[in-house]
C-alpha positions as CSV (number, residue, x, y, z in Angstrom):
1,X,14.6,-13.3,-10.9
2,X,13.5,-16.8,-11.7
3,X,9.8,-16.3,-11.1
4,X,9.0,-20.1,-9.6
5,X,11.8,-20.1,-7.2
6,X,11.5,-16.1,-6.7
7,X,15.7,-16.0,-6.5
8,X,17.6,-13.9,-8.0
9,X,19.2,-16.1,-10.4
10,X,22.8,-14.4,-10.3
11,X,22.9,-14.4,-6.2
12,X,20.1,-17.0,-5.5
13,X,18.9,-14.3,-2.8
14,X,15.3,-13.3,-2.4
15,X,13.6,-10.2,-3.1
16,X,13.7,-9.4,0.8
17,X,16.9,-10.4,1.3
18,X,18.0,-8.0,-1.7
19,X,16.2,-5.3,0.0
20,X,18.0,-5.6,3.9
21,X,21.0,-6.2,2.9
22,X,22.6,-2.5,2.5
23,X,21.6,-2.0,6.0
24,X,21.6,-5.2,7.3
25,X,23.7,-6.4,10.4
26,X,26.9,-8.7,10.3
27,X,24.9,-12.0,11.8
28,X,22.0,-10.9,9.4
29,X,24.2,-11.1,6.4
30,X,25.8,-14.1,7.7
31,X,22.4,-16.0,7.4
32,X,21.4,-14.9,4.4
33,X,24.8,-16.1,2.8
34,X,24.2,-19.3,4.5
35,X,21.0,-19.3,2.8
36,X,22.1,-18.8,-0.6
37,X,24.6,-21.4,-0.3
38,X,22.1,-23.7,0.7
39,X,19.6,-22.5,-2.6
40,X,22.9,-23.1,-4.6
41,X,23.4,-26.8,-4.2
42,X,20.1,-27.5,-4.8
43,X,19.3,-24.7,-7.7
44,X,22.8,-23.8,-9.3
45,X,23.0,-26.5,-13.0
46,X,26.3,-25.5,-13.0
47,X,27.5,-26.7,-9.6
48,X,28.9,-23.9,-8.9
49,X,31.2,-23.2,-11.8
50,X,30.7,-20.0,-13.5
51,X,29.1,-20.2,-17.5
52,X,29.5,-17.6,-19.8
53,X,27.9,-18.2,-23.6
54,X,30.4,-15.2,-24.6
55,X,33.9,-16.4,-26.3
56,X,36.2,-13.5,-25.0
C-alpha cells in the first residue's frame, strides 16, 4: 500500500475497495475497475507496462 496515495500499489484499489469486492455486486465491481483505471493513468510510472527487476 503506498501510504500517501493509500492504493494498493499492485491493483491501485483502496483499502475499501479491497474489502467489498469478494461480495460485491457486478455494477459495484464495474466502478471500482473504472476507478482503478482512472488512478492508473495518473499513478502507474510505467504506463501501464508491467516491470520486473528479476532476470528470468
Amino acid at each position: 500500500m503506498d501510504p500517501e496515495l493509500g492504493l494498493c500499489l499492485g491493483c491501485f484499489r483502496t483499502l475499501d475497495e479491497i474489502a467489498v469486492w469478494p461480495r460485491a455486486a457486478d455494477d459495484v465491481r464495474l466502478e471500482i475497475l473504472a476507478a482503478v483505471a482512472r488512478r492508473r493513468e495518473e499513478h502507474d510510472p510505467w504506463q501501464g507496462d508491467f516491470r520486473c527487476d528479476c532476470e528470468h
